[in-house]
N, C-alpha and C positions, 0 to 999 in steps of 0.2 A: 725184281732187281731193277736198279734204276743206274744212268750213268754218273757221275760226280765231274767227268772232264773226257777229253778223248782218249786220256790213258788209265785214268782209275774207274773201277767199279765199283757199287757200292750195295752191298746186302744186309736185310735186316732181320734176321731170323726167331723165330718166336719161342723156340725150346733148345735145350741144350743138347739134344739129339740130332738135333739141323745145325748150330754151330760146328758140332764135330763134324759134321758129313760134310760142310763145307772143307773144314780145315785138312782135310784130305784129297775133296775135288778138286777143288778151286785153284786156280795157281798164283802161288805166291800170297796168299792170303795172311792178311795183316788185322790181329782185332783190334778195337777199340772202344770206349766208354767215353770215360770223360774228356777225352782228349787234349789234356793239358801239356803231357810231353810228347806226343808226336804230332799233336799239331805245331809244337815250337820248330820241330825238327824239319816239319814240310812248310813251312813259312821262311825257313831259312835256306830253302832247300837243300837240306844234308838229304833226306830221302825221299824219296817220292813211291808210293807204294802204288803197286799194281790192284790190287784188288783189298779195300775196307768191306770188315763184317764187323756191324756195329751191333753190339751185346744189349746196349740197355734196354730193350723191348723184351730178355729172355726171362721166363719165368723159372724162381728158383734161384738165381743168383743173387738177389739181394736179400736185405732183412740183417736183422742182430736179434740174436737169441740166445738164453740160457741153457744152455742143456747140461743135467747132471752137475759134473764138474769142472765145466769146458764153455768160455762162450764162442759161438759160429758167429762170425763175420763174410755175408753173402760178398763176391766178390766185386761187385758196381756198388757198393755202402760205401759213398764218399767220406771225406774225410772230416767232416762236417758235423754227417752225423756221429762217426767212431767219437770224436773231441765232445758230444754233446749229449751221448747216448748214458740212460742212465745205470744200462746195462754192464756197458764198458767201465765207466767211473766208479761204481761199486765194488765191482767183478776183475778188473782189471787196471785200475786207475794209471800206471805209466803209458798205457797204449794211446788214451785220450791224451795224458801230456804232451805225447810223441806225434799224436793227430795236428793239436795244439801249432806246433811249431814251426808246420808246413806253412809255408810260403805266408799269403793273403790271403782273407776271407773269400773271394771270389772264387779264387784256385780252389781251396778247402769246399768252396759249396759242390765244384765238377768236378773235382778228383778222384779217383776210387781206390781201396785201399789193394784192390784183386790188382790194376793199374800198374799202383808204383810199387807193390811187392814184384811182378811180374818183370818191371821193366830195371829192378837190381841196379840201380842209380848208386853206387857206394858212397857216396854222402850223404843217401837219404837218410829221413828218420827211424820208415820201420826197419830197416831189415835188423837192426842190429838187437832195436827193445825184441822183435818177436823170436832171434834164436837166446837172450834173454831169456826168453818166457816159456822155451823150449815150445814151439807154436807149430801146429803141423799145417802144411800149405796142401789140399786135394786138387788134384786134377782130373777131368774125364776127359777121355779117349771113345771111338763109338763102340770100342769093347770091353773097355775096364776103368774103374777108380783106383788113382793112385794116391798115395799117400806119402810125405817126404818131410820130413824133419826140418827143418828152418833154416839148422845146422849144414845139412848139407844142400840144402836150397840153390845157395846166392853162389857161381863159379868160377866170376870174373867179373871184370869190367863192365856192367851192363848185359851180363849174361849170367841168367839160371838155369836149373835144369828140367825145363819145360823143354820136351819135344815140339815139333814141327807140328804134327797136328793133337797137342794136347789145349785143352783147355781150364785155366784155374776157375776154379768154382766158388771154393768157400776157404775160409783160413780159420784153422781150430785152438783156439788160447784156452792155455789152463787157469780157471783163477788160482784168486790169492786168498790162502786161510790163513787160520791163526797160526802165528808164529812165523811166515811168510814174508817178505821185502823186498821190495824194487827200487830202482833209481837210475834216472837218466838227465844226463846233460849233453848240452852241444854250446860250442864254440862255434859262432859265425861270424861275417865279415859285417854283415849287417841282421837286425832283429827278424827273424823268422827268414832268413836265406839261407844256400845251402851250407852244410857243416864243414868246417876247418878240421873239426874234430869232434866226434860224439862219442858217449859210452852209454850202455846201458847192464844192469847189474840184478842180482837175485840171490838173495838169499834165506836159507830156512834154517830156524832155530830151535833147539832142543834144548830146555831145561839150562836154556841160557849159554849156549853154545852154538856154535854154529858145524849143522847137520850137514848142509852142503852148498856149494856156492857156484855162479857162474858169474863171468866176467867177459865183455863181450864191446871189443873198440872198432867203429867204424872211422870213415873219413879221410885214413892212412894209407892205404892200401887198396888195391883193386877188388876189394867186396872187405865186410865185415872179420872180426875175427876175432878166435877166443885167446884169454890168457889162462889156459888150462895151470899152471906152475901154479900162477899170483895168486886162481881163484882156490886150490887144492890148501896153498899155504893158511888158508883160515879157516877150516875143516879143522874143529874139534877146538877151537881158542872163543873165549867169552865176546870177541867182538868188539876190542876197545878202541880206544882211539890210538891205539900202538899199533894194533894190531892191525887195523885200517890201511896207517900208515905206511905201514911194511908192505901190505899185497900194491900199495897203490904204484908204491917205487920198483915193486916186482913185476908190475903189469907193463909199466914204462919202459923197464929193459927187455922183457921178453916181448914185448910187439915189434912186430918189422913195421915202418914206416917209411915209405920210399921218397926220394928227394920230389920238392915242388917247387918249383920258380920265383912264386909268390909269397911263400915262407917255410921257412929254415926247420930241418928236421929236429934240432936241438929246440926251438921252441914249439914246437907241434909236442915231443916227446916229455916237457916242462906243462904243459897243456893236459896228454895222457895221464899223468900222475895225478894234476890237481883235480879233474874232473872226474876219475875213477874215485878218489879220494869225498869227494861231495857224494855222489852216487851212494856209495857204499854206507854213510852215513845216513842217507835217507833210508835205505834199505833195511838198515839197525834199527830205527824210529819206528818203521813203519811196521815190522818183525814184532817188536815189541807192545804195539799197541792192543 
């Protein structure tokens, strides 16, 4: 252990069996990787953390793998590599879009995707593609692996449901087979900043129909969120451009969108529509191919 200042600590532990023992001794223990949003946070100083345990030396948390039906995303696999991995682009191709979009290359080279899933930023990129993707987020504890739905992930405002001394390990995506589709867009103020409005979308298609569908708007609201109605309304219809049409204007009234200073609910909710509306058409394409 070394010191970083006269009020932080800083530890750097080598297995995932010492990070938990930490996250339970230690007080006030704050992890870290690539430190792109809480170094912003401690430069501005909104916080100042008592004690860093810095992950990237652990073994086991990084790496991108196929497995089965699923690829694992170690949780320090910047963002870099997610956008560049051949793994992801085959297996998953919206995640690397959504890697894509983050910030600047710099950012994207430190970033880690364990990071900005964990840190539940509702503008980000991922949260919204990976309950999309129906994506299971693991964490260990120094007593048990958990396992939590994507869906129910993200809480609030910068808050998911990562315990105090849990730690995110790896993030599980399902691929995409035949007859499968995805799509995501975002609205920013500027190219690759954070979203005004994002969507990301899923669908699977049978015999020229659609089997079952998710629809999933972030940016609005303080975390992600589904349009269970919009996405059920195209359950069992051929997928046309009506029918698109229809979920896209049903996703628009059924999302809450809460006021924002800097722009107008009526155009963020004009935004919802067109961008679910893209989405869902890539996701047709893409189903089809």
């Amino acid at each position: 252990m070394t010191r970083m200042s006269a009020q932080t600590e800083y530890h750097r532990p080598e297995t995932i069996d010492s990070v938990c023992e930490m996250l339970e001794e230690l007080s006030d223990p704050t992890i870290v990787a690539g430190m792109q949003s809480l170094g912003l946070l401690m430069k501005e100083g909104i916080v100042s953390p008592e004690t860093l345990v810095d992950i990237n030396g652990v073994e086991g948390l990084d790496g991108i793998e196929r497995e089965d039906d699923h690829v694992r995303l170690g949780a320090i696999a910047n963002h870099r590599d997610v956008e560049c991995s051949e793994i992801v682009t085959e297996g998953v191709p919206v995640l690397a879009t959504a890697a894509s979009e983050i910030a600047d290359l710099q950012i994207r080279n430190a970033g880690t995707i364990g990071g900005a899933t964990a840190y539940a930023d509702p503008t980000g990129d991922y949260p919204p593609v990976l309950m999309a993707l129906d994506a299971t987020i693991v964490s260990r504890t120094t007593d048990d692996e958990l396992e939590r739905e994507a869906g129910e992930f993200f809480t609030g405002f910068y808050e998911c449901a990562l315990g105090p001394s849990e730690l995110l390990t790896e993030i599980r995506v399902p691929t995409i087979g035949d007859g499968e589709g995805t799509g995501y867009e975002k609205l920013a103020y500027r190219e690759n900043d954070r979203a005004i409005v994002n969507v990301a979308t899923y669908l699977s298609l049978e015999d020229d129909r659609c089997g079952s569908a998710r629809i999933v708007v972030g940016s609005v609201s303080d975390r992600p969120v589904f349009a269970p109605d919009a996405a059920d309304s195209l359950v069992g219809t051929a997928v046309t451009d009506d029918d698109i049409a229809e979920a896209a204007e049903a996703t628009a009234e059924e999302v809450p969108i809460d006021p924002d200073p800097t722009v107008s609910v009526d155009y963020r909710r004009s935004m919802v529509r067109n961008l679910t509306e893209k989405t869902l058409q890539t996701a047709r394409e893409e189903g089809h191919q």
